[in-house]
Every structure is written in C-alpha cells, then in structure tokens.
N, C-alpha and C positions, 0 to 999 in steps of 0.2 A: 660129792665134793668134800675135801678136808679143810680144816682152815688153821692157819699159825699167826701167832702174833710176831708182832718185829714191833722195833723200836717207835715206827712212823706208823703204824695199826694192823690190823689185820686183813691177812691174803687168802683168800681162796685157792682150793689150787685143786687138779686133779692129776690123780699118780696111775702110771700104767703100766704093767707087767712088772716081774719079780725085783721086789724090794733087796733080794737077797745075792740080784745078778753077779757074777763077778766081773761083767762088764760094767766101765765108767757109766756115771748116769747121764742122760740128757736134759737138759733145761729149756723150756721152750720162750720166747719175747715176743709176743704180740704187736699189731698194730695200734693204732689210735682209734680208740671207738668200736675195738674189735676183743673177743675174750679168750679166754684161752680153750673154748671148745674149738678154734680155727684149723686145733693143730689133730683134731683127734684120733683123724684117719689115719697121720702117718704116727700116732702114737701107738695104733693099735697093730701098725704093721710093723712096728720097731718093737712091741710086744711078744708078737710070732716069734721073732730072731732071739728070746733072752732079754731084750733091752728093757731098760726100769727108765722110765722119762717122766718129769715133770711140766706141768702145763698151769701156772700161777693167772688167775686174774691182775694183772697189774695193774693201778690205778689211771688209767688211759680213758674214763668214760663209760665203760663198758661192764666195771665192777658192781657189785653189791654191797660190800660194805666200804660207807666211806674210811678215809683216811683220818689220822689225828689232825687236829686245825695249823699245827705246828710243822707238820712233816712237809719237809724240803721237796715241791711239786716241779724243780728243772730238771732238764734232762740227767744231769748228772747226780741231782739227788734222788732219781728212782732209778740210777743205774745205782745209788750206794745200796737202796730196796732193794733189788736183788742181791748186791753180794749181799743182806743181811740175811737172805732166804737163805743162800747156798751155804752161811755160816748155822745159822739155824738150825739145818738140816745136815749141818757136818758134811755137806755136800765135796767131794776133790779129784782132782782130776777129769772135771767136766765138759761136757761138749754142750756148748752155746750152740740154740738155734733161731735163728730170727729173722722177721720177714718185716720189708714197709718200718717206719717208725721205730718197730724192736731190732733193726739192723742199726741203727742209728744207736739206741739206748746200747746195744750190746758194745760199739765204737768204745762212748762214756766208760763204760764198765772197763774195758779194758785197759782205757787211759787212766783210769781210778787206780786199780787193785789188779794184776791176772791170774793173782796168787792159783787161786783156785779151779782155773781154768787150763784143759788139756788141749784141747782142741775149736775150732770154732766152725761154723755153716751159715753162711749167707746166703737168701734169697733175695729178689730185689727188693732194694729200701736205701733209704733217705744216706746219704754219703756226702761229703764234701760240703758246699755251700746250697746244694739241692736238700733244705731241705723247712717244707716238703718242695717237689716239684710242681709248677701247672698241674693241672688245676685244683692239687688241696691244696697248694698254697693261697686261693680266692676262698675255697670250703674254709680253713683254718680261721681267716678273717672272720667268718660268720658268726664264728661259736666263740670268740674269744669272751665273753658272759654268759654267766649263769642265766638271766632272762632270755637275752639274744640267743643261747642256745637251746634252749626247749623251744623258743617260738621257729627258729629254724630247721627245727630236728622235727618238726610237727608231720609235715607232709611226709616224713617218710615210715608214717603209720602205715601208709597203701603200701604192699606188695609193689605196684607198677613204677609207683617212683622210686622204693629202697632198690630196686634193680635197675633203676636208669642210667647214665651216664653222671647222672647229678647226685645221685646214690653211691651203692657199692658195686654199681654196673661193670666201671672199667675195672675193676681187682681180679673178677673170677670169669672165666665161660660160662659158667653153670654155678647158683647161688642157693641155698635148699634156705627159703623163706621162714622157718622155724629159727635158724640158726640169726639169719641177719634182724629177724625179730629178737632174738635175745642180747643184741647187741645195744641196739637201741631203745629196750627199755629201761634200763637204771637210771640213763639221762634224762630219758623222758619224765619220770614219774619220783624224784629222787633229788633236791635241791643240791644237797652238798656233795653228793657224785658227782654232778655238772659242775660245782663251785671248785673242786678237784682239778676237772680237765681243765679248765680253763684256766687256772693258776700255770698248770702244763704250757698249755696254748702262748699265754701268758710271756712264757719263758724261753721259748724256742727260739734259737738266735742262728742263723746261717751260717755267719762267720764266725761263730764257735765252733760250729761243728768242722768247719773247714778246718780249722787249727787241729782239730783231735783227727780227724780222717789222714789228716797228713803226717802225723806220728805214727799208724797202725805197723810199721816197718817194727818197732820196737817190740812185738806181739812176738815172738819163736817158734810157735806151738803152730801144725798143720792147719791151715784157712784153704774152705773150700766155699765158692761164688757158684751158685746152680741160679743162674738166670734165665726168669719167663723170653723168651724174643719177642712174644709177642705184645707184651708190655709198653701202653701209649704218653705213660708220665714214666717211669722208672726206665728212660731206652737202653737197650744194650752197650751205649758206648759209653754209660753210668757206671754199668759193671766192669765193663773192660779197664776204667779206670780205677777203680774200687779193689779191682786183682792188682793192676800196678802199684796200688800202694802199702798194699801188706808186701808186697817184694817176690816170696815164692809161694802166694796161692795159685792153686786151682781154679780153672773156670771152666764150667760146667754152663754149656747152651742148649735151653730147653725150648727147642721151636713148640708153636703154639700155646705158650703157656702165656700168662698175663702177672699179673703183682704177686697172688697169690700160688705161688707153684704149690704150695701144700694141699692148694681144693683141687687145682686144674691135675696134678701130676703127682699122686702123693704115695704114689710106690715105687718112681723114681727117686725123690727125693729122699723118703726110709732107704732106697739103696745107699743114695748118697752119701748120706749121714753113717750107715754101716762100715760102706767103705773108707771112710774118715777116721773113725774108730779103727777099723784094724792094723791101717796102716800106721798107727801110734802104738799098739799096743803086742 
C-alpha cells in the first residue's frame, strides 16, 4: 500500500501494473464500508493487458487512516477527494470505475470537475433518487453514529453473518472472508473512522443525487453500464435508466452477477473497461 496526502488527509491506495503504460490510467470508487482490495482482481487482469490502475481507500468506513476533522464528508466533498487524488497524481485522461456507492460518488465528480476524466464504467450503484436502495437504505439508518455503528457492525465479526443477507451476502456469489474481514475492521476498532462514515451517512440526500443523475447528459466522453442481472436492490431497470441518462452510453448485461460484478465477473469486466479504453483512444 502507498499513501498521499490531499488537502482533507491522507489516502491509501494501491497501484497496479506499469506506472509508465502509455495507456490512460484507471481509477477505481469503491463502496460504503468496502476498500479498495474489492477491485484487485480486475486490477490484476487490467495489469496483464499494460494497464496501470489505481485503487484508493476512500473514506467510506473501510479506511485506515482517518480523515482531517475538517474535510468535507458529503458526497460531493469526497467526490472533490478524489479529483484532489487525480490532481495529485497529475492523473489525465482517466477512466473512472465504480461500483454501489462509488457509482454515485463518481456522478458527483463529474458534475464537479470532468476535466480530468476520458472515459467512465459503471457497475451497479446508487443513481437517481435510489440512493441507497432497500435494504441499505434500513442498513444506512443503523450506522448513522459513531456508537450506533460499532454496536451494530458487532455481529458481523462471525463469518455467518458478515455473509448473510443482513451482511455483504446480497453484493457477491462467492465472498472470500479475509477480504470482508478487512472491511470491517477500521470501523470496528477505530472511533474516528466510524465518526468519518457517518458524517458520510450523515449526508446522503436522495434528491440530491436525483438532481446530479439527471445532468450526467452533460458528461461527452464514452459511458459504459456493465450490470450484475442478477442484482436484488440495484435491479436492472436502475441501469437501464442510468444508460438513458448519460444519453449515448453503453449497456452491458451481466446475467448472474449481483452488485459486485468486480468479485462475481471480473474478467469480463477488465474486458469491459479495456474495451472502453480502446474505443477512445
């Protein structure tokens, strides 16, 4: 793991494949509660092709080091976090990828700033006034404090429950327990990490986001929608409207897959994102 500081504190992140590619880089956007190892299979298969990607912990819960007490925790202020990463890192011409939550943050960003951005990929996540959908929108409730969220993040020390339906059950097919254990320990055991997300939690406003979702037409640069089908909160007809409103994206139907096409399908998805790239470039 590397770490940079930005203006609102410092990011963890990890970098994969040539630093020196002459391909655009990739940026990865996480979930809520989720870090940036989510991404790393299809990092390492965008690695094989040349690709250089990055995969930042962003302050969602799931980070390590907190943020300053100061830094702007709504959605739109950790969508300015990341443009501060891609400036940081002289980052241009970039392809955005984002899944759940960081499909949402990546919206923000682009109704911020696209400067910097070449291309985008979407998997399923939070769009329009979805957001979140049944049933994080009951979860989100829970955590909205720093005590209320350690006392309800408890049970999902057991393996049985961090996979249940009540868990990270509905996101993936198949959940490899090391990884959803590193999600939930910063919260657990880490006061002002948790005091973080829930400033987050805090801030999430539906009808904000429906305002910024219904701008994405403004965006120019290729959008591509690779959506799980078989997804029970984020449903296909989320995406189908998500493609209608960038105007000429892409949509991409990934039968069997669920929220996270990156675990369930994640050498489709490194195609998809490849294919994204070349058609830009």
């Amino acid at each position: 793991m590397t770490t940079i500081d930005l203006p609102q504190g410092t990011v963890s992140y990890r970098m994969s494949g040539p630093e020196d590619s002459a391909s655009p880089p990739v940026v990865f956007v996480h979930a809520f509660l989720v870090n940036g190892g989510v991404w790393s299979g299809v990092a390492d298969l965008l690695a094989e092709r040349g690709i250089c990607s990055y995969a930042p912990d962003w302050p969602l819960g799931a980070h390590r080091i907190p943020l300053r007490r100061d830094a702007d925790q709504s959605p739109r202020g950790i969508a300015r976090q990341i443009l501060a990463f891609l400036a940081a890192l002289d980052l241009r011409d970039v392809t955005l990828v984002g899944s759940d939550t960081g499909g949402a943050l990546i919206q923000y960003l682009l109704d911020t700033d696209a400067g910097r951005v070449g291309r985008v990929v979407l998997a399923n996540c939070d769009a329009f006034d979805s957001f979140p959908p049944f049933p994080f929108s009951v979860i989100f409730r829970l955590l909205k404090g720093p005590t209320r969220m350690r006392l309800n993040l408890m049970p999902m020390r057991a393996r049985a429950f961090r996979h249940s339906p009540l868990g990270f059950g509905l996101l993936a097919n198949e959940l490899d327990p090391e990884m959803t254990r590193s999600w939930i320990e910063p919260a657990l055991t880490d006061r002002d990490v948790r005091q973080d997300a829930a400033r987050f939690l805090r801030a999430v406003d539906p009808q904000d986001l429906l305002a910024v979702t219904n701008r994405m037409n403004a965006f120019d640069g290729p959008v591509k929608i690779v959506w799980g089908m078989a997804d029970r909160a984020f449903r296909p007809e989320l995406g189908r409207r998500l493609q209608r409103a960038f105007g000429a994206a892409e949509f991409v139907a990934v039968p069997g897959a669920r929220t996270f096409v990156q675990l369930d399908e994640p050498a489709l998805l490194a195609s998809q994102i490849a294919a994204t790239r070349s058609t830009d470039c």
